[in-house]
Structures are given as C-alpha cells and as structure tokens.
N, C-alpha and C positions, 0 to 999 in steps of 0.2 A: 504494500500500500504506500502509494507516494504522503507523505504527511505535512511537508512542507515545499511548498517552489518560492525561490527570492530571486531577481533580476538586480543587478547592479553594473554599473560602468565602471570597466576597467580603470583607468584612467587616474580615479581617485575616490574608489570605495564607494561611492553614491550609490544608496537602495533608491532605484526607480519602478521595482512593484513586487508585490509578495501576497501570498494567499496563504494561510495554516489553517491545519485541521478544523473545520468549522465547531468538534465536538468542545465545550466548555475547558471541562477536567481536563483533557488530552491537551489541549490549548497550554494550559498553566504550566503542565510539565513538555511541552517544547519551548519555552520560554531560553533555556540555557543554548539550545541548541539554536537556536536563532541568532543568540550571542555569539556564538562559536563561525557562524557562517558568517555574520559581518566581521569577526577575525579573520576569518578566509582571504572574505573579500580584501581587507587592507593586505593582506598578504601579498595577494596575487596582484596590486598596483603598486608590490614594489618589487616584483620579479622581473628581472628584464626579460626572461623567458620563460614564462609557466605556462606546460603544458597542455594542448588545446582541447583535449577531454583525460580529465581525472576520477579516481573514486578514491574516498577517502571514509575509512570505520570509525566509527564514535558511539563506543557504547554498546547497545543492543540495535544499531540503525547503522545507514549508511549515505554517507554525501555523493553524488556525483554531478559533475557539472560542464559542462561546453564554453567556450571563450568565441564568438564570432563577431566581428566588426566593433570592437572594444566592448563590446556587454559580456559579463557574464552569464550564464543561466544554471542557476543551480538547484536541486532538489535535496531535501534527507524522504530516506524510507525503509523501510523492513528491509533486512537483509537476505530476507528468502525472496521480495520481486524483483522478478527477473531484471537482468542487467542491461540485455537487447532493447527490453519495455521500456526499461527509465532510459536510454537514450535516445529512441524512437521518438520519447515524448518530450524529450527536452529541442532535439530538433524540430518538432512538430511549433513550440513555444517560439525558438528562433524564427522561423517563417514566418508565424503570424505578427511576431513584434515588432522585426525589422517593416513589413507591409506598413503595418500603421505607425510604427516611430523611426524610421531611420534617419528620416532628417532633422528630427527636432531633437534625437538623444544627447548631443552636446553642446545646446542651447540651455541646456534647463539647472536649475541649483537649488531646486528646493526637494528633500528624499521625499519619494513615492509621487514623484509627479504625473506618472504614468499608473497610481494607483485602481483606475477604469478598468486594466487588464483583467483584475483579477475576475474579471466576468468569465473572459476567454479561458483563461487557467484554470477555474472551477470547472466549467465544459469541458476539457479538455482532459481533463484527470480524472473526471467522470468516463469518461472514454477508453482510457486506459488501466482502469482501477480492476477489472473482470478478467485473467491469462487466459480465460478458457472461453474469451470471446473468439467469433472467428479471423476476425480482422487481427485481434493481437495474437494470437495463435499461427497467422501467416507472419508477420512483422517478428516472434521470437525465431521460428525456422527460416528464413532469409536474410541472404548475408549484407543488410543493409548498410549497418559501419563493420569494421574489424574489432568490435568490442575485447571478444578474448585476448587482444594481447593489450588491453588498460589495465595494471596492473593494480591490484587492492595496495594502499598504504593505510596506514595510522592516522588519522589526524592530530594526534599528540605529537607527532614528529616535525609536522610542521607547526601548531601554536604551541609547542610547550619547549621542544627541544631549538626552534629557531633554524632547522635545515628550509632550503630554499624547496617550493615544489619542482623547479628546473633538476636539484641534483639528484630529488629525489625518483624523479621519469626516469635518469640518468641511469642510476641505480636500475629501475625496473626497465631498461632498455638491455642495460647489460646481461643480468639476470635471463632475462629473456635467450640471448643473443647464448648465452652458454647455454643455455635448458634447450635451446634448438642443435647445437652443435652435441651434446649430449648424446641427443636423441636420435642422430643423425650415425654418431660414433657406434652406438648399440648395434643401431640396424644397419652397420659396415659388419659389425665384429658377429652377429647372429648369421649372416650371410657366408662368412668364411667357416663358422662352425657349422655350417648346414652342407656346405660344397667339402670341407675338411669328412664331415659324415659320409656325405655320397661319393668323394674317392675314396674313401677307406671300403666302404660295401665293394666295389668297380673291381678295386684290388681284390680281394675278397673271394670275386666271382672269376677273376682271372686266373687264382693260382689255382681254385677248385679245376678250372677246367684245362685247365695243363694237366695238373696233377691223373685227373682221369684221362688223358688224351695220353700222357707216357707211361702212365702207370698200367691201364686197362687196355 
C-alpha cells in the first residue's frame, strides 16, 4: 500500500505537493516519516549527483523515489508492494505533473503551491493500491523500467551516517557489477565441470571398447 507521495524540487528542498494516508491514526504515526523524506529531500539538493531512481528502508516501510526535470517524486509504502507498482506509479505522477506544472515549477516559493494535485494522486493510488488488478498485474510482468537492478539501501545511511546517495548507487552499482561477474564465473566453471563429466564418460566408452575389440 502506497501511504505516503511528497513532490518536491530538487533544486532547494521545496515541498510543492503531498497526499498521506487519508486514515486519522495512520496519519499521526507517519508524521516522523514525513520528516525523514523532507530530510531526503535536502539531501538530494545537495548531491551533485543523486541517483535518478532510488529505494531507500525505514523501518517496517519503504521510500522510493524518481528525480525528473528537477522534481523529485517520492513515495513510502509497505515493503511487500511491489517494487514495479511503486514505480509504474511514481512515473504515472511524473506525466501528469510535469503536463500541468512544468513551466510554472521554478516560479513559485511558497511549499505546496501545487497542493491541487493531491486530487490527481488520490486517483491515482486508488488505481494502483489492488496487484491483483489486471492493468497492475500486466505493469508488475512487463519490463517497463529495469527496476531489479535499484538497489535497497538504508535510509539511516544516508540521514544518520551522512554518506552521499551518489556513493551510495556507487556502492550498489559495484555490488551489482561483481554479483553479475559472479554469476557469470559459476556458469563458466559449471560448464567445464559438465564437458570435464562428459569426457570422462567418452573416455570411458572408448577404452571399454578397445578393451573388447583386443580383448574378445
């Protein structure tokens, strides 16, 4: 379940529109986590390079978020919805916001000036809130983004420890880049023990049949 979406410009932290849990209670205890994404946000306006879709754990939930034409677009949610969905639906937000604000996102100075959205984002996460719809059920099997290789980090790595989210892509690019080369090494070294199997059988079959051709 998406629980929370915040829009903010890169640039200098500005919340330009957010919607949360319309439930009361639920509301109260994402209060912290609200706080934690506008720490984000300053974060990532002072990254020279922070990466253009991240996910990031906090807790029992999970942030992920898109960077397009200096906006951010960020959600928290359950860690069991799917990964494809939340960014299906964060790109889905992109489209519709740049249509109605792109030219006005760097005119404005007052947060949530674009607070109207949250019409479109209630619809919108209404749309997306069902996996076992069929529209989201085609959108999880199609390879829309390359999600799998965004790698999960911490978010205490970045507000608590003070690492950049640049080094920390870096990091899970690396990670990556060996876990592929790993994988790549097994299924060399399986391949030579499979062909080292079948000439040993070859052999095998050749001395039997010598052995009865001189023998018999």
């Amino acid at each position: 379940m998406v629980l929370m979406t915040m829009i903010a410009r890169v640039a200098d932290a500005l919340p330009l529109a957010a919607s949360m849990q319309e439930d009361e209670q639920a509301g109260r205890s994402l209060m912290d986590y609200q706080a934690q994404a506008k720490q984000l946000f300053r974060k990532i306006s002072t990254d020279p390079q922070p990466p253009g879709r991240c996910s990031l754990e906090s807790g029992p939930y999970i942030f992920h978020y898109i960077i397009e034409r200096g906006v951010c677009y960020l959600i928290l949610c359950d860690k069991s919805f799917s990964k494809r969905l939340a960014f299906q639906y964060l790109d889905d937000l992109q489209t519709e916001f740049s249509l109605q604000y792109s030219g006005k996102v760097e005119t404005v100075s007052r947060p949530y000036s674009f607070i109207e959205f949250d019409t479109y984002i209630q619809k919108a996460r209404k749309s997306y809130m069902d996996s076992r719809a069929r529209k989201n059920l085609n959108n999880i099997n199609t390879e829309l983004q390359d999600v799998h290789r965004i790698m999960v980090q911490n978010i205490d790595d970045v507000l608590q420890r003070g690492e950049t989210l640049s080094a920390l892509d870096m990091k899970a690019s690396n990670l990556s880049s060996v876990s592929q080369k790993y994988k790549k090494d097994a299924t060399y070294l399986n391949l030579r023990s499979s062909y080292a199997k079948i000439a040993a059988i070859v052999i095998v079959v050749i001395v039997f049949l010598l052995f009865i051709k001189f023998w018999w």
